[in-house]
Residue frames relative to the residue before (quaternion, step in Angstrom):
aa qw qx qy qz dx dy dz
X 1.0000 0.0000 0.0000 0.0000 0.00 0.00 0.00
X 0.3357 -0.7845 0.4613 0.2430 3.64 -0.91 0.76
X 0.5524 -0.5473 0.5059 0.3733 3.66 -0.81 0.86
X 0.3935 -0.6203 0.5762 0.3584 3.63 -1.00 1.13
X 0.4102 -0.4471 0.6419 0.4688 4.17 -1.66 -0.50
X 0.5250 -0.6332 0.5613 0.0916 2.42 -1.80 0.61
X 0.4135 -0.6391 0.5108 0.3994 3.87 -0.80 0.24
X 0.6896 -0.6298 0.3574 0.0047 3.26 -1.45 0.82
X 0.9318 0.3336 -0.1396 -0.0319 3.14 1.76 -0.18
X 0.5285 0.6432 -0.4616 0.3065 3.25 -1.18 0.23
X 0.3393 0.6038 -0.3455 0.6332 3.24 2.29 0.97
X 0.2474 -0.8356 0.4900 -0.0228 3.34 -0.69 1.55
X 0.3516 0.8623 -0.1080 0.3482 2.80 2.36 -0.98
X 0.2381 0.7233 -0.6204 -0.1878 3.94 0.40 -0.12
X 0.5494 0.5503 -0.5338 0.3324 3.88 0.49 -0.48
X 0.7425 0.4768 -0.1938 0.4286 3.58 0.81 -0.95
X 0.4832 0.6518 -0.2856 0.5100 3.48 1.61 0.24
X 0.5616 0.7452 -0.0466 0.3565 2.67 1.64 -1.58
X 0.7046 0.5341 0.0621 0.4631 2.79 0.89 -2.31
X 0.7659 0.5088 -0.1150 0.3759 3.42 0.94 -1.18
X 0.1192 -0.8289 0.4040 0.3680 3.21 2.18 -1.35
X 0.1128 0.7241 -0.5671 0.3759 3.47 1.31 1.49
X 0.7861 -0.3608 0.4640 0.1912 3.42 -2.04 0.75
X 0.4769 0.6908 -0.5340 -0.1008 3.16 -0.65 0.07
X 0.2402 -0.7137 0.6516 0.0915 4.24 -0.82 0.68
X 0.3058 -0.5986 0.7054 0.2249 3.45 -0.88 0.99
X 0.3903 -0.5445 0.7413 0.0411 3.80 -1.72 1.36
X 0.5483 0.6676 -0.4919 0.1083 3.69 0.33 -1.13
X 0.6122 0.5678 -0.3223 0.4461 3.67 1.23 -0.90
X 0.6753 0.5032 -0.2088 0.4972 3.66 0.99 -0.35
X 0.5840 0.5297 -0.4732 0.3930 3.71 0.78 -0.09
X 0.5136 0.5992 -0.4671 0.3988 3.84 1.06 -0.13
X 0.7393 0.4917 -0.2325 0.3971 3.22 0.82 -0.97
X 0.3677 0.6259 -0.3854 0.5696 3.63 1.57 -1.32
X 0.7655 0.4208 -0.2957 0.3867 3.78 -0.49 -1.25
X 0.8006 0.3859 -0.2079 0.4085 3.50 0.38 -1.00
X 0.4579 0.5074 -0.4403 0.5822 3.47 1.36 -0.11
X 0.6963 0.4751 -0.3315 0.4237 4.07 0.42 -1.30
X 0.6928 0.4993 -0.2641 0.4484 3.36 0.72 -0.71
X 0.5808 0.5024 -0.1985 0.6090 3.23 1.09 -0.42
X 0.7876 0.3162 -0.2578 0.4618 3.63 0.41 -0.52
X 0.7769 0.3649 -0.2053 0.4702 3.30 1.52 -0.54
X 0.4470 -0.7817 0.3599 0.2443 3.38 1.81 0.25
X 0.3283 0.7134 -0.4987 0.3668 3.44 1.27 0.77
C-alpha cells in the first residue's frame, strides 16, 4: 500500500514539497480577493 502525501503546512519550500511527495495547490488566484476582504475590513 502506498503512504498517502502529506499536506504542506507551513512549508514555503516547493523543491522540498517536491522531494517529500507533499500536496501542493497554487492559492495565487485568491490573493485578489484576500486583499479586498482586508481592505474592506481595514477601510484602507
Amino acid at each position: 500500500m502506498t503512504k498517502p502525501k502529506r499536506i504542506p503546512y507551513g512549508i514555503a519550500d516547493y523543491r522540498r514539497m517536491r522531494q517529500d511527495d507533499m500536496y501542493y495547490v497554487d492559492k495565487a488566484a485568491f490573493i485578489p480577493l484576500i486583499e479586498l476582504v482586508y481592505q474592506e475590513e481595514v477601510g484602507t
